[in-house]
C-alpha positions in Angstrom: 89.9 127.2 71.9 93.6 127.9 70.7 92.7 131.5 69.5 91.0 132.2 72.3 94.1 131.6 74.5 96.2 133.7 72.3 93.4 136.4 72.0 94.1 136.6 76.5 98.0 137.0 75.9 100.4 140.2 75.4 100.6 141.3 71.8 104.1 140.5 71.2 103.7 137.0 73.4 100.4 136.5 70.9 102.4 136.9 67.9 105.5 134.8 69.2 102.4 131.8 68.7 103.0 132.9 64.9 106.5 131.5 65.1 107.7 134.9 65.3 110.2 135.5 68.4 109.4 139.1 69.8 110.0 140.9 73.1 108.1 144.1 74.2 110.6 146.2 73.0 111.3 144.3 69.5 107.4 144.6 69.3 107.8 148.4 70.1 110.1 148.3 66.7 108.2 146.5 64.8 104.8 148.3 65.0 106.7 152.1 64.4 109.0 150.0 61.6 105.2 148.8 60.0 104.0 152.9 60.2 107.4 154.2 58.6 108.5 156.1 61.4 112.0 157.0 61.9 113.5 157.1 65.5 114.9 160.4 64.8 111.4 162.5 64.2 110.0 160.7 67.5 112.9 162.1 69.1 112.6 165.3 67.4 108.9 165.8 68.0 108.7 164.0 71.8 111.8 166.0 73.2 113.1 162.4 74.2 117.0 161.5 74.3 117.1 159.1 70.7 119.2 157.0 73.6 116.3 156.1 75.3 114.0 155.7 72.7 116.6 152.6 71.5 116.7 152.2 74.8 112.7 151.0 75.1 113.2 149.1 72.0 115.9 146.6 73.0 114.3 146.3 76.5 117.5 147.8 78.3 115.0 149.9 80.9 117.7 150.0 82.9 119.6 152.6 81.1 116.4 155.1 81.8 116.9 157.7 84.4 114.7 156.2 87.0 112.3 153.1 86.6 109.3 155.9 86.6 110.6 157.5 83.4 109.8 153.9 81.5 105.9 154.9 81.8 106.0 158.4 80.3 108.3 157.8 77.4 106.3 154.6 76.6 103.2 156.5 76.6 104.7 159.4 74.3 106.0 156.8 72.4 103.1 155.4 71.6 101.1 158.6 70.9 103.6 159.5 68.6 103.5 156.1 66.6 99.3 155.7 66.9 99.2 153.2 69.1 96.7 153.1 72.2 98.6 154.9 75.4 97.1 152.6 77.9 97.2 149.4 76.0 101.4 150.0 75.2 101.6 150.5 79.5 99.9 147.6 80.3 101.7 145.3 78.2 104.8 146.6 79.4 104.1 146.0 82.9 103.1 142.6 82.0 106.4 142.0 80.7 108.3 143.2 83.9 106.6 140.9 85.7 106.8 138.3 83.8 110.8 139.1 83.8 110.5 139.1 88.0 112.0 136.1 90.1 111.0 135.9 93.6 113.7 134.3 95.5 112.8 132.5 98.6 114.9 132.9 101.9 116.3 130.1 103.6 115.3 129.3 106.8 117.2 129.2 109.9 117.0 126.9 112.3 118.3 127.9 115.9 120.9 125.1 117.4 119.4 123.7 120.8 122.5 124.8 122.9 122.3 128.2 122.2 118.5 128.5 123.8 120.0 129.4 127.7 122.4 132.2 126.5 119.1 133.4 123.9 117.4 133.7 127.2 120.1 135.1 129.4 120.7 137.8 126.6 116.6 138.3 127.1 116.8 138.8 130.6 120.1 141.4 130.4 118.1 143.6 127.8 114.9 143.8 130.6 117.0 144.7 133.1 118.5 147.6 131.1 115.0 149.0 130.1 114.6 148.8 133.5 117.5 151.0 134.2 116.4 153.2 131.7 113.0 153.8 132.6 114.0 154.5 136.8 116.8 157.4 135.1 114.0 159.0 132.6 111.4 158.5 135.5 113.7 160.4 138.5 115.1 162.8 135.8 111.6 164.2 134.9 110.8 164.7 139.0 113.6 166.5 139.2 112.8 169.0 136.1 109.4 169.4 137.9 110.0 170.5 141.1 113.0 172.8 139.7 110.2 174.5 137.3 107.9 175.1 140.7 110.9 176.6 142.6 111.7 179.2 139.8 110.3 182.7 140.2 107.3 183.5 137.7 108.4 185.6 134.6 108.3 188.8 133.9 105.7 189.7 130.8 107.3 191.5 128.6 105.8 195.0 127.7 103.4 194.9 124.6 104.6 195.3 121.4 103.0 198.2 118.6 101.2 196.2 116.3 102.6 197.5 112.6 100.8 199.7 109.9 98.7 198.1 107.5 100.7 197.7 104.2 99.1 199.4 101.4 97.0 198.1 98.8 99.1 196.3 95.6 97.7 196.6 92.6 97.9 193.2 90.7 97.6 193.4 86.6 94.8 191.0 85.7 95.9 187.6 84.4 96.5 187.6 80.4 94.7 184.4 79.3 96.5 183.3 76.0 93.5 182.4 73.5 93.0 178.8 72.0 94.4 177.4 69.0 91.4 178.6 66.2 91.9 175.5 64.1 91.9 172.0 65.5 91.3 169.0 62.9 90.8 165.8 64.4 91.2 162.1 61.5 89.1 159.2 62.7 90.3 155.9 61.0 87.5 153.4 59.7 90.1 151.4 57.8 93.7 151.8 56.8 95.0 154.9 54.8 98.4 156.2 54.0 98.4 160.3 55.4 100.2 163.1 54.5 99.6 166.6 56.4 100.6 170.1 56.2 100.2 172.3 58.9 100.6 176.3 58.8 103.2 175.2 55.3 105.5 174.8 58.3 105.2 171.1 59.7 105.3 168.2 57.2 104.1 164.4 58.6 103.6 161.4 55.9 102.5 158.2 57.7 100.4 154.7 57.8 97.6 155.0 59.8 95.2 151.6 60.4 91.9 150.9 61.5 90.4 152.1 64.8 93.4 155.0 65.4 92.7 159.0 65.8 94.8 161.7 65.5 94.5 165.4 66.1 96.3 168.3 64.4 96.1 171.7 65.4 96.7 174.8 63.3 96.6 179.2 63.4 95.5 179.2 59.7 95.3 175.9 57.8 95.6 171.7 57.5 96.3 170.8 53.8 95.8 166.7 53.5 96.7 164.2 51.1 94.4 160.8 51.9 95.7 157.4 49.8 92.2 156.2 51.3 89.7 158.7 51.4 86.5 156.5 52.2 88.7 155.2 55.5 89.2 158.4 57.0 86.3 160.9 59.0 87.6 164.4 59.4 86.1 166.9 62.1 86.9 170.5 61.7 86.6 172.4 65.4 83.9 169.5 66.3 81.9 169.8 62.8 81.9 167.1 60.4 84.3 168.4 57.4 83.0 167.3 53.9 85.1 166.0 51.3 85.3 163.7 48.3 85.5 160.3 49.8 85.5 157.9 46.5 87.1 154.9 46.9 90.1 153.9 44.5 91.2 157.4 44.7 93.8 159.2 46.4 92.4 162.4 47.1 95.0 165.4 47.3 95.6 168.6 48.5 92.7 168.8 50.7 92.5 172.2 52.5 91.2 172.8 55.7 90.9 176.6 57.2 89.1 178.5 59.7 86.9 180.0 56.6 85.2 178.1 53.5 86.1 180.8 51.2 89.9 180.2 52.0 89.4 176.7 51.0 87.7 177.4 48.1 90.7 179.8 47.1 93.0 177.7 48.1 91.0 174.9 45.8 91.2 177.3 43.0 94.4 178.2 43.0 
């Protein structure tokens, strides 16, 4: 029955049952601390101020911009780091509202002497509606019979309509063409990745169990797996085949939009 309860509460509340003290944002740390992730290349990558990303993890939210900015840095955040989006925004609205205190206002109670001037002051603001009403009433009489006494206008003479403006000719659209190589890493257990992509961008992280990501690329993905026989690999939707023995790291696995460029690649 005990691990079912805990199974019900927020992950860092859940592991604060361990003995171990966390907050959402010391939780935040911990789970990009366990993947090797420095603040700095989330920063770098996310386009988010390194401020705020130390921000989220010593639950200071109110040094964000704007309570509304918590939601999409969180959920960058956890892209970033591999954990689910949806999961990482719940929890943290959990813990606001577990941090919320409703304060209850006092009642107050009117003093017995004061109900004949309550009702004097009642019977002063009728009579000044009243007052109102007969001014707004006469006033709108008045407007009327001046609008019958007024000579009819003149219509004013008719005015050209303009010339048609010629046609524009409008350039069709240029629709920039898709990214050729997309590579998408399904995670059946943990396994330690390192990718390539276009010899340009470099990423070496943990990856565990039940966690995707997605890479894409104008020429090539080169992968080094530390558990090969934990990972699936989909090349532009198709299954890509590798060597998926287990106990070995496999290396310099290349991925392009052609097999004989792998194969050269292999070779070479």
């Amino acid at each position: 029955m005990q691990s079912g309860a805990n199974s019900r509460l927020p992950p860092w509340q859940a592991d604060g049952q361990n003995g171990e003290a966390l907050t959402f944002g010391s939780w935040l740390r911990r789970e990009r601390e366990i993947r090797e992730i420095p603040l700095h290349e989330i920063a770098e990558v996310t386009k988010i101020s390194i401020r705020y990303l130390e921000a989220l993890e010593q639950d200071r939210f109110d040094v964000l911009p704007a309570p509304v900015f918590a939601k999409g840095f969180l959920k960058e955040y956890a892209r970033y780091v591999g954990l689910d989006p949806d999961d990482v925004i719940n929890s943290y609205l959990t813990s606001q509202q577990d941090g919320e205190v409703v304060e209850e206002e006092p009642l107050v109670e009117t003093p017995t002497g004061s109900r004949s001037s309550a009702t004097l002051m009642g019977t002063a603001i009728i009579v000044l509606l009243a007052a109102v009403a007969a001014v707004v009433f006469y006033s709108e009489r008045f407007r009327g019979e001046a609008r019958e006494a007024a000579p009819p206008p003149i219509a004013a003479p008719p005015v050209p309509a303009p010339p048609p403006p010629e046609p524009v000719e409008v350039e069709p659209a240029v629709i920039a063409p898709e990214v050729p190589l997309v590579v998408t890493m399904d995670f059946t257990e943990d396994c330690w990745v390192e990718v390539v992509v276009d010899g340009r961008r470099r990423i070496s992280e943990l990856h565990v169990q039940g966690e995707s990501i997605r890479f894409e690329a104008e020429e090539q993905v080169i992968l080094t797996l530390g558990n090969p026989a934990g990972v699936r690999i989909e090349r532009n939707g198709e299954p890509f085949e590798f060597d998926m023995r287990t106990g070995r790291v496999a290396r310099d696995i290349v991925i392009a939009l052609e097999p004989e460029e792998e194969a050269a690649e292999g070779r070479s």
